[in-house]
BAVOZA-71800 format. One record per atom (N, C-alpha, C): residue in three letters; x, y, z. Coordinates in steps of 0.05 Angstrom, whole numbers, padded with zeros to 5 digits, always signed. Layout:
N
alaXYZ ...
% end
This chain:
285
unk+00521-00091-00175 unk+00528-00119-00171 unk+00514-00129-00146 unk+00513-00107-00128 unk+00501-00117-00105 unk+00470-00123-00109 unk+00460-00115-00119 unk+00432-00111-00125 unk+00426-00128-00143 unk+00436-00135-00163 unk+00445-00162-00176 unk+00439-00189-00163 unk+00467-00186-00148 unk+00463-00209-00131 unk+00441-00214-00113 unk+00428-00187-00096 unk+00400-00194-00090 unk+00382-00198-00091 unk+00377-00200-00126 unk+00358-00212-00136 unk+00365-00242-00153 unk+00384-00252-00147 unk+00396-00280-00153 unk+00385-00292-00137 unk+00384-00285-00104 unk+00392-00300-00084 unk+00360-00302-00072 unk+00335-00275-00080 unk+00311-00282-00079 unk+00295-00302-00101 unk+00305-00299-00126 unk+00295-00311-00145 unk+00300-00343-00137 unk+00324-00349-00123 unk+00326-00382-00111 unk+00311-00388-00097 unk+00305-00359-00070 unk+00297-00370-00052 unk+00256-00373-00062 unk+00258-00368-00079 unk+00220-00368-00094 unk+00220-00396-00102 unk+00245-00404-00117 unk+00249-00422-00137 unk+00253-00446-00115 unk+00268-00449-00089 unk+00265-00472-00067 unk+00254-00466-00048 unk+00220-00457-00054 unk+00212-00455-00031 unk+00184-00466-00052 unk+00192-00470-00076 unk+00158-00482-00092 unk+00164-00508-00094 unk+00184-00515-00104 unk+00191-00545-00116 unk+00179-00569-00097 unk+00182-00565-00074 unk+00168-00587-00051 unk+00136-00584-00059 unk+00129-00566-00075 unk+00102-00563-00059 unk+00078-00571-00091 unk+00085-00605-00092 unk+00073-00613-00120 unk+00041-00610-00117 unk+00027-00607-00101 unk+00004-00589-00098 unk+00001-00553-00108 unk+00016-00541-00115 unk+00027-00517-00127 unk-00001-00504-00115 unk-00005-00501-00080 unk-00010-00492-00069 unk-00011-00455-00066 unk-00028-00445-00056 unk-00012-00415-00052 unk+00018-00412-00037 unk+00022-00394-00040 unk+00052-00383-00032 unk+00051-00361-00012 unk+00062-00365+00011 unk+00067-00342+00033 unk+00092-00342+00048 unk+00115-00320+00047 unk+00145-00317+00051 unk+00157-00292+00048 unk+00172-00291+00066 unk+00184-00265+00075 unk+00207-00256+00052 unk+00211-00240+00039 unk+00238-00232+00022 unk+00255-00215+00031 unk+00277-00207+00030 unk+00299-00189+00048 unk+00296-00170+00016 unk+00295-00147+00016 unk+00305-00131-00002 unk+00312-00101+00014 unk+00349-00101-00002 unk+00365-00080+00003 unk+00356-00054-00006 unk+00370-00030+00000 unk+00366-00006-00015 unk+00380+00015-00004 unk+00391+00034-00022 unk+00410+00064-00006 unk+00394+00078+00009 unk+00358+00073-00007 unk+00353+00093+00008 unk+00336+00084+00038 unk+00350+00070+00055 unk+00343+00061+00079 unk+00364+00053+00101 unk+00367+00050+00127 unk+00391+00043+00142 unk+00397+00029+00140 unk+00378-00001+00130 unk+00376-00031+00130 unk+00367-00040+00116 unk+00361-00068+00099 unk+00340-00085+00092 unk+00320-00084+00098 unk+00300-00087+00079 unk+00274-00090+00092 unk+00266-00118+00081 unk+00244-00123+00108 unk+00230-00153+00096 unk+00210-00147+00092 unk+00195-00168+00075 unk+00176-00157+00063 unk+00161-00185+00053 unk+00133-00185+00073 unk+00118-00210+00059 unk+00103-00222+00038 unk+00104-00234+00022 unk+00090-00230-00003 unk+00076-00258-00012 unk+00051-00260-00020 unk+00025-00282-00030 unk+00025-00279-00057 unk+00025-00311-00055 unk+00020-00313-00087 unk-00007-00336-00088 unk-00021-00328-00112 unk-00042-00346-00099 unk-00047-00378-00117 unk-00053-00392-00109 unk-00058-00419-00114 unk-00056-00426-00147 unk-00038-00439-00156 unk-00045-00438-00183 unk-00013-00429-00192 unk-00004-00399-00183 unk+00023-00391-00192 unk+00041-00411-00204 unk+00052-00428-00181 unk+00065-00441-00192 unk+00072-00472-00203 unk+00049-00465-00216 unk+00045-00488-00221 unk+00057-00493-00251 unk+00068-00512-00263 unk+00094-00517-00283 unk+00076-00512-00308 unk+00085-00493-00325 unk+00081-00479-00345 unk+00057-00456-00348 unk+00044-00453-00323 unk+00027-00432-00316 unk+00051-00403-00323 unk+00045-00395-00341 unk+00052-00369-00351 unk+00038-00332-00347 unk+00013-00346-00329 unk+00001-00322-00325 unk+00012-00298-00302 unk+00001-00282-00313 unk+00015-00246-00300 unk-00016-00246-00286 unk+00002-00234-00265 unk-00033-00227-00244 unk-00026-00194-00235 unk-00041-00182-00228 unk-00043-00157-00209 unk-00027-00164-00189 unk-00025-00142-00183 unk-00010-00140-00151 unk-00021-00122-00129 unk-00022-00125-00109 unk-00043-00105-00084 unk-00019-00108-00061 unk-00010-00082-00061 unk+00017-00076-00031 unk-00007-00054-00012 unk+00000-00079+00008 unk-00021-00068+00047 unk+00007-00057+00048 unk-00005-00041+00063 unk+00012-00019+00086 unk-00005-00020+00108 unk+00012-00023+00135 unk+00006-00030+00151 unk+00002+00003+00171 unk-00004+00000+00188 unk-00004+00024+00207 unk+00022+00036+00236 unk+00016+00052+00242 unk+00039+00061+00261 unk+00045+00042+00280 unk+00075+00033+00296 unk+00083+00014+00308 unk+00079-00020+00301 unk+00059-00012+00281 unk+00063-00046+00272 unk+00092-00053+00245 unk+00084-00078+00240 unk+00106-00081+00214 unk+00093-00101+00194 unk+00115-00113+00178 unk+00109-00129+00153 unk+00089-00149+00149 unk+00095-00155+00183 unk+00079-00182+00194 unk+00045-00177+00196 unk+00042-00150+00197 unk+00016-00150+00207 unk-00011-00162+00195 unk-00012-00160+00170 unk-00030-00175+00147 unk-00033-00208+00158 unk-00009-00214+00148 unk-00004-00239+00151 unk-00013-00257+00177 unk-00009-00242+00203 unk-00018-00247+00230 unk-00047-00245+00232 unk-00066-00235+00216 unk-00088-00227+00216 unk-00104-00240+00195 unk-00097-00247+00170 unk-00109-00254+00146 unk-00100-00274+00141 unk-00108-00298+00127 unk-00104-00322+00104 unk-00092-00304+00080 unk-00064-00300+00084 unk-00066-00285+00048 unk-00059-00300+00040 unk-00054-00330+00037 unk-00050-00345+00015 unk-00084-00345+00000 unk-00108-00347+00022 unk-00135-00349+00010 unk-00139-00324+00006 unk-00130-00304+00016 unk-00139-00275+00002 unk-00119-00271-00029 unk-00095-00281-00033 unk-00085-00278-00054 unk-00098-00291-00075 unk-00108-00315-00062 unk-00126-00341-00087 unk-00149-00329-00091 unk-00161-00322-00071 unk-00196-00315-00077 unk-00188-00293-00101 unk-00171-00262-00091 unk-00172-00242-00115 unk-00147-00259-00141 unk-00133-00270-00139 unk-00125-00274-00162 unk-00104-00247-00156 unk-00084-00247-00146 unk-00066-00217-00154 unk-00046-00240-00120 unk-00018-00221-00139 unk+00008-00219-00122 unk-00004-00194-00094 unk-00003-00207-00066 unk+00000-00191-00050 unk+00024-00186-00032 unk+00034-00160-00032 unk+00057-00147-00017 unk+00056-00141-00001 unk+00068-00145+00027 unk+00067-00119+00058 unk+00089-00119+00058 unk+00101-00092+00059 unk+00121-00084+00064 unk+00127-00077+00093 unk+00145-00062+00102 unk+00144-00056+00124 unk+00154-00028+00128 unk+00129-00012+00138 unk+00133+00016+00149 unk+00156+00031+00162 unk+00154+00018+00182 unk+00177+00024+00209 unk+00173+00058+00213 unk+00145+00065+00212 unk+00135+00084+00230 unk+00150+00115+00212 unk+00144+00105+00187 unk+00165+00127+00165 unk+00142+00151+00163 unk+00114+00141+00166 unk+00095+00157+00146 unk+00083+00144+00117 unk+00111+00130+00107 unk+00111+00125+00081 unk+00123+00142+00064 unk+00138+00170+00088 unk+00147+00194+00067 unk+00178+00184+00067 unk+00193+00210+00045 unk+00217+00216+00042 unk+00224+00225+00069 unk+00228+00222+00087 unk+00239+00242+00110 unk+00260+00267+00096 unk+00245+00288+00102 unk+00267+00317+00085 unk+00281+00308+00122 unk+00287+00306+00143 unk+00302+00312+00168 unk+00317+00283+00170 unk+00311+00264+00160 unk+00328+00240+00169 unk+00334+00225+00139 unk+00365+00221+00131 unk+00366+00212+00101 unk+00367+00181+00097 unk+00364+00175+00126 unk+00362+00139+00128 unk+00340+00129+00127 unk+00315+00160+00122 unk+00290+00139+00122 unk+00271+00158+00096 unk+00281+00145+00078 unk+00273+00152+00046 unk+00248+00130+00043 unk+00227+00130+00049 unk+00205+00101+00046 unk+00193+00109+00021 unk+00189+00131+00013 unk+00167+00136-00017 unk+00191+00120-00042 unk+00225+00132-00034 unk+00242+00130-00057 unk+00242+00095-00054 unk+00249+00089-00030 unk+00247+00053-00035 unk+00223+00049-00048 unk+00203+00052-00035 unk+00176+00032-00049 unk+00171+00039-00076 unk+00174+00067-00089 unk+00171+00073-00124 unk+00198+00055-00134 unk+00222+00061-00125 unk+00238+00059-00137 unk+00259+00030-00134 unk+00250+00017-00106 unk+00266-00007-00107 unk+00249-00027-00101 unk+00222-00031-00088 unk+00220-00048-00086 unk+00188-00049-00102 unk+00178-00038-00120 unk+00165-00048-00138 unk+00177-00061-00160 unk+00197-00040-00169 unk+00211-00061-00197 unk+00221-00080-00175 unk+00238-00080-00158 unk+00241-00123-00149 unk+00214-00131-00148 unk+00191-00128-00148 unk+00176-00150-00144 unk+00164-00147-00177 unk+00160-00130-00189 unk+00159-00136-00221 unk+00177-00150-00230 unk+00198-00150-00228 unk+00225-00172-00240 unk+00228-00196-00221 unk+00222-00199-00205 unk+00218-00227-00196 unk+00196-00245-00199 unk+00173-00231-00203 unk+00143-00246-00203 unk+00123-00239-00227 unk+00101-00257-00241 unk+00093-00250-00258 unk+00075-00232-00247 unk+00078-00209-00256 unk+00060-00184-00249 unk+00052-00178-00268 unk+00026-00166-00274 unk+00031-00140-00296 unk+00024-00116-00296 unk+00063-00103-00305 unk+00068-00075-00298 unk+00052-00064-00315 unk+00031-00054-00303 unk+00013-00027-00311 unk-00001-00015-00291 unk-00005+00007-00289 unk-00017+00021-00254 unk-00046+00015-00255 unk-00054+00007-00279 unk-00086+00005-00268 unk-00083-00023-00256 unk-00067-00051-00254 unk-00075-00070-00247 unk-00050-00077-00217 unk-00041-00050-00213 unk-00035-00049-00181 unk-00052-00029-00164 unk-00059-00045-00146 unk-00077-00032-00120 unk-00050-00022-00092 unk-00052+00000-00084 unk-00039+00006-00062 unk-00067+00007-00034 unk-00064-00003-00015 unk-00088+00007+00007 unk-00070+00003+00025 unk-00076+00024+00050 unk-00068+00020+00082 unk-00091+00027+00103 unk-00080+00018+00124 unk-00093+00034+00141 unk-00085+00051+00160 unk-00095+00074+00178 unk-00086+00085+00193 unk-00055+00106+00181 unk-00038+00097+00189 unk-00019+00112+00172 unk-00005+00101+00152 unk-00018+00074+00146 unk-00017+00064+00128 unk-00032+00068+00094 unk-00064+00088+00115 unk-00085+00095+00094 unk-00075+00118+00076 unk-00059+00136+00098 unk-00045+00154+00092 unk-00023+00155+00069 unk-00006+00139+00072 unk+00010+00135+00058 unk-00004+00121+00033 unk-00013+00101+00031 unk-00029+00089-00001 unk-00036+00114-00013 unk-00058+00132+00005 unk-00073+00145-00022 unk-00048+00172-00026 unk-00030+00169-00010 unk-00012+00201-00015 unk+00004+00198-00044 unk+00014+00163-00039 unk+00027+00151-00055 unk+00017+00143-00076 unk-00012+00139-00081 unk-00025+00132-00115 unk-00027+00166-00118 unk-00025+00185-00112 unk-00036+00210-00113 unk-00013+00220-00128 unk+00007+00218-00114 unk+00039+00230-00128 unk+00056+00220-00149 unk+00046+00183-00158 unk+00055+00162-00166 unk+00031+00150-00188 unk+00012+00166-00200 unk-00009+00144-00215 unk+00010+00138-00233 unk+00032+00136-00241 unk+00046+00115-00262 unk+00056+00094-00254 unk+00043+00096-00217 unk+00052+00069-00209 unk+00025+00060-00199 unk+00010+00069-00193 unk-00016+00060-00169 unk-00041+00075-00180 unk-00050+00062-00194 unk-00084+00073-00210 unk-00094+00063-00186 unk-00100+00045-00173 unk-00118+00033-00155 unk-00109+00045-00125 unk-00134+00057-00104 unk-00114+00066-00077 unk-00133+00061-00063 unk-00134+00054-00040 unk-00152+00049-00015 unk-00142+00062+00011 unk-00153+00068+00030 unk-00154+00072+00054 unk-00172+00066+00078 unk-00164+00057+00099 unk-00180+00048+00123 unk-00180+00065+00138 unk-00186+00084+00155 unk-00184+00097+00182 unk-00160+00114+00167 unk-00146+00117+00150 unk-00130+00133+00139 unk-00121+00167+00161 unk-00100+00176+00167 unk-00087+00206+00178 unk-00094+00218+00150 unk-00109+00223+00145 unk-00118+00239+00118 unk-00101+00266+00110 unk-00101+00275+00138 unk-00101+00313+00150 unk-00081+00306+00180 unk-00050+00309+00165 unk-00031+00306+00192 unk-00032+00337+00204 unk-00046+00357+00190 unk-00036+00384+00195 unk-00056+00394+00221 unk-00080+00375+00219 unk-00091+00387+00244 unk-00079+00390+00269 unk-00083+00406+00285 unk-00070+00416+00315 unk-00061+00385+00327 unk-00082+00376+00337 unk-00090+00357+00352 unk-00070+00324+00344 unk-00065+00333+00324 unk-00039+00308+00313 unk-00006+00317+00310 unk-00004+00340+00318 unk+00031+00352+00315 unk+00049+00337+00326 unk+00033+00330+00349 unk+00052+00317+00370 unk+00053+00281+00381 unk+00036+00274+00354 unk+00035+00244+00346 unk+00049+00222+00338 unk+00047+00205+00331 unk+00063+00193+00321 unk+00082+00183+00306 unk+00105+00204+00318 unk+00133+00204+00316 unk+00141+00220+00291 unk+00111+00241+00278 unk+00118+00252+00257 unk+00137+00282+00258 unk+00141+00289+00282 unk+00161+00310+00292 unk+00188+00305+00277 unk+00197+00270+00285 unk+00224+00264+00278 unk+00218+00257+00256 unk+00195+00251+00231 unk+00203+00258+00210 unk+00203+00280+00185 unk+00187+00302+00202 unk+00187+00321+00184 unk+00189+00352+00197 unk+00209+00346+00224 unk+00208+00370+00241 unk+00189+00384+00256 unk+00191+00400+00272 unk+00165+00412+00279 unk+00147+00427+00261 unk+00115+00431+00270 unk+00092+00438+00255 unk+00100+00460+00256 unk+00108+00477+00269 unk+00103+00505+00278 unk+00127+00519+00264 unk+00150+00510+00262 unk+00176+00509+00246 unk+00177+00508+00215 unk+00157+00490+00211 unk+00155+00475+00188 unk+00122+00473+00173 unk+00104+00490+00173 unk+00074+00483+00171 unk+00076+00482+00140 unk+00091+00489+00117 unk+00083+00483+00091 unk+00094+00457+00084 unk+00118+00448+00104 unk+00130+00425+00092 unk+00113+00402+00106 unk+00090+00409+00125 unk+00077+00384+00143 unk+00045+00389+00118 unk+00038+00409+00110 unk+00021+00411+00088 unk+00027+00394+00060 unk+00044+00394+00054 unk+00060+00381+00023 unk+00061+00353+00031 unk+00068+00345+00056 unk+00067+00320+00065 unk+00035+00305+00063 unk+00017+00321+00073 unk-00013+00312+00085 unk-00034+00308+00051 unk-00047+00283+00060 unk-00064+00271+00036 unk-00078+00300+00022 unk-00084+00310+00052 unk-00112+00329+00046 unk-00097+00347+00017 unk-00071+00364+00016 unk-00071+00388+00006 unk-00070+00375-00014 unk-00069+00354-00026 unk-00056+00343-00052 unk-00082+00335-00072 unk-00106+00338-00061 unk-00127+00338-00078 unk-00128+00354-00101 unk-00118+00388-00096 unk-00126+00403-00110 unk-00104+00404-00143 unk-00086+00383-00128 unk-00075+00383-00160 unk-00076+00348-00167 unk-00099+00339-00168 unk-00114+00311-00173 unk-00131+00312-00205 unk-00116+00305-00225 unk-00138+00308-00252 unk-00154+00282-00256 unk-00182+00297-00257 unk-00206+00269-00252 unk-00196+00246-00272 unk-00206+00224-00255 unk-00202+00195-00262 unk-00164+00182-00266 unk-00151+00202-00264 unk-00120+00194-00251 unk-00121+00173-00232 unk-00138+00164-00214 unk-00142+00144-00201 unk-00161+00133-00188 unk-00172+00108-00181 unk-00197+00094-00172 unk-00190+00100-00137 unk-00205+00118-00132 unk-00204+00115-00102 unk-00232+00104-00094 unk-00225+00089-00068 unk-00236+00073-00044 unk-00226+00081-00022 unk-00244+00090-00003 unk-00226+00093+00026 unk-00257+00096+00047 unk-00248+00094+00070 unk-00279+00088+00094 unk-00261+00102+00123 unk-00283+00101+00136 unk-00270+00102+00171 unk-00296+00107+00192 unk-00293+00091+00212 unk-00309+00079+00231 unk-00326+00106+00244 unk-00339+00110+00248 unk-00357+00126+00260 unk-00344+00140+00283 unk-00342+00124+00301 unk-00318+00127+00327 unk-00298+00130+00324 unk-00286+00136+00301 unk-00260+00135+00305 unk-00245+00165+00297 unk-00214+00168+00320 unk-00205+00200+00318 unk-00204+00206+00283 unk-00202+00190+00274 unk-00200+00205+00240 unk-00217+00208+00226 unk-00246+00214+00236 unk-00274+00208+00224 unk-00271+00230+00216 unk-00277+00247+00230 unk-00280+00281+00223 unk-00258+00290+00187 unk-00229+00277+00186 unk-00218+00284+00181 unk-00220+00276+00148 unk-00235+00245+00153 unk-00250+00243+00128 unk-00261+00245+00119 unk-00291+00243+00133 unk-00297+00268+00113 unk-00298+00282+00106 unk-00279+00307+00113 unk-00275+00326+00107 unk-00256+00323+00075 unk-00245+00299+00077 unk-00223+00290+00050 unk-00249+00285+00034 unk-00269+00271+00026 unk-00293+00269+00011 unk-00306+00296+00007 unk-00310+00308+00034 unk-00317+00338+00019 unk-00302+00352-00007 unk-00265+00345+00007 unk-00256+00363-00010 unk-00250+00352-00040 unk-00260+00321-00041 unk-00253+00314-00071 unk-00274+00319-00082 unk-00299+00322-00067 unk-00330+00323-00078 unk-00316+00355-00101 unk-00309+00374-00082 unk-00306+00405-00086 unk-00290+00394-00108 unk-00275+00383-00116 unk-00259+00392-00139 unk-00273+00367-00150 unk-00283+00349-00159 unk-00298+00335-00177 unk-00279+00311-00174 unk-00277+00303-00156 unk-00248+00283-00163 unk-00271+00253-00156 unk-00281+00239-00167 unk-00292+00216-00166 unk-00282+00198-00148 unk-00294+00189-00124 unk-00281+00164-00115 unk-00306+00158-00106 unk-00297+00137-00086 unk-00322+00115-00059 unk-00305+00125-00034 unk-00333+00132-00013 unk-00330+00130+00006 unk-00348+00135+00029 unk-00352+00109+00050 unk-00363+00094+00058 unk-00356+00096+00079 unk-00375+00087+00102 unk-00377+00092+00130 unk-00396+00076+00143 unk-00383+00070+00173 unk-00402+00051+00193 unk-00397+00051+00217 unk-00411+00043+00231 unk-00397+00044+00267 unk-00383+00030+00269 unk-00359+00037+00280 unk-00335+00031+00290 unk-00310+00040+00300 unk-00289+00030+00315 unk-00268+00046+00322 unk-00242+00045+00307 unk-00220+00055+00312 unk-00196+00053+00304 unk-00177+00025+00315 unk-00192+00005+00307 unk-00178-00026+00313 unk-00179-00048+00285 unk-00167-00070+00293 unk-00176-00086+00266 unk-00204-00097+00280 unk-00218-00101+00292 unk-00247-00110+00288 unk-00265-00094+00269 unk-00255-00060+00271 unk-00270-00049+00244 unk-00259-00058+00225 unk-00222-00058+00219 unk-00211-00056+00193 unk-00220-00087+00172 unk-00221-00108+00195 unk-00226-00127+00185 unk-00257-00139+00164 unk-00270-00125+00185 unk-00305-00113+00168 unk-00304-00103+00143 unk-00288-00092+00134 unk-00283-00068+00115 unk-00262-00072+00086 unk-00248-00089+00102 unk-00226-00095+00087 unk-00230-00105+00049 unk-00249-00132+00060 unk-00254-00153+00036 unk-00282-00126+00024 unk-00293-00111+00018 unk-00303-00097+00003 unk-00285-00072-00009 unk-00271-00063+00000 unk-00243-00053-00011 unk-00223-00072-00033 unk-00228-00091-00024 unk-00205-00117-00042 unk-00230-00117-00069 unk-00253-00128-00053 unk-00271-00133-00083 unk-00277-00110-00100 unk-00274-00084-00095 unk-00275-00058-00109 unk-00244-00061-00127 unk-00221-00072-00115 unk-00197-00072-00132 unk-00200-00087-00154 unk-00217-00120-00138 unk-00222-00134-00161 unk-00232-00130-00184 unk-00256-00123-00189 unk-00275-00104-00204 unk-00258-00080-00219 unk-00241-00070-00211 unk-00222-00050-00230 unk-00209-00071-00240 unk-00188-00086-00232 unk-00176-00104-00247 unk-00187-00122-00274 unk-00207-00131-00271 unk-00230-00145-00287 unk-00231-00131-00303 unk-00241-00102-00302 unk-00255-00083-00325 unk-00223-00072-00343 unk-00204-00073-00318 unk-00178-00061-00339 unk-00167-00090-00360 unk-00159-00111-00345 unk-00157-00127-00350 unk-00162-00134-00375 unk-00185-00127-00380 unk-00202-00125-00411 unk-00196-00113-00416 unk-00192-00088-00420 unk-00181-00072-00434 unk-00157-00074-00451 unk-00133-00085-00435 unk-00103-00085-00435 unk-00099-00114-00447 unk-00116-00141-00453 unk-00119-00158-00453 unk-00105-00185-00443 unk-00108-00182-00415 unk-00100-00195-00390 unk-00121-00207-00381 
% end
């Protein structure tokens, strides 16, 4: 009932937040969605692009959920990008959720911070049942960056019945190297390395290649020349090269900031577009 009700009370707030807007403009607004498996609500910003709602427009679009990186939150896209013109230019529902410095994992050490079980399990179906989407994994894109990159491709990797499409920016590819144990804040969610090295392995993008069956998903992912997670990527392209796992990935000078991410970004979006298009056809959308 509860859950019920909180999708009564979003579906209004979609429904009086278009009616003023007889230009049926893009759409950009924060949504509260609950869940057990978290301490609190999460907000969560979401673009709709120009056209949506406009009165008897019936069309289903794609959807593309950013994940943002460590210490930031929901806001971060939004503070940085036009996603009402990034939702219009690609044509697709865009989502940011908000991290809150989870990983994007289940925490096995803390049961208040379940982020894989929310995002598969509560807050994709709310945004499939509130918005015309269409549910099929090839015409949702997941991308992040930083530990955001991390989380997208961990998450189309474990989830292609939710996420055919995955990207990464500067992506923690490989949490298990030395040199990151004692980083960001992944101690308190998955215990110590040294305590714990198969459960910080099962966690990390890297080990999860080797059970990847080709074309399970369109990967895209890059990282700045300068930047601490260079090494770590390519070493992730080596290892998909080794098992034949098809993706893109691309490289240029730069550091671990948005002045690279932002360079990088809109050729990642247009690579989603381009899968969308070609599925799209397919599925006849």
């Amino acid at each position: 009932m509860k859950h019920l009700l909180l999708l009564i009370l979003l579906i209004f707030s979609l429904s009086a937040t278009a009616v003023p807007r007889k230009e049926h403009r893009a759409w950009v607004d924060t949504l509260v969605v609950a869940s057990a498996h978290l301490d609190s609500p999460m907000k969560v910003v979401v673009a709709l692009p120009e056209g949506y709602l406009t009165p008897g427009n019936t069309r289903r679009y794609p959807t593309i959920y950013l994940l943002h990186g460590f210490k930031d939150d929901y806001r971060y896209y939004a503070d940085r990008m036009p996603l009402d013109s990034v939702a219009t230019a690609y044509q697709s529902i865009i989502v940011c959720p908000d991290g809150r410095d989870s990983w994007y994992w289940d925490s096995p050490v803390d049961p208040s911070m379940q982020m894989e079980s929310f995002l598969t399990q509560d807050l994709v179906p709310t945004i499939d049942s509130l918005a015309r989407t269409i549910p099929d994994p090839r015409m949702r894109a997941i991308h992040g960056l930083s530990m955001g990159g991390q989380g997208a491709l961990r998450l189309a990797f474990l989830h292609p019945d939710i996420w055919y499409n995955a990207g990464s920016m500067s992506g923690g590819v490989d949490i298990t190297l030395p040199k990151f144990h004692k980083q960001w804040r992944m101690e308190e969610r998955l215990g110590s390395f040294d305590e714990n090295p198969r459960r910080w392995g099962e966690h990390s993008v890297m080990s999860l290649v080797q059970g990847l069956k080709p074309g399970q998903n369109d990967i895209i992912f890059c990282c700045g020349t300068d930047d601490f997670f260079f090494d770590a990527n390519n070493a992730l392209s080596k290892n998909l090269n080794d098992h034949r796992i098809g993706h893109t990935y691309f490289t240029a000078p730069g550091h671990h900031n948005w002045q690279y991410w932002q360079s990088v970004i809109y050729p990642v979006l247009d690579h989603f577009r381009a899968s969308f298009d070609r599925h799209g056809a397919e599925i006849g959308q």
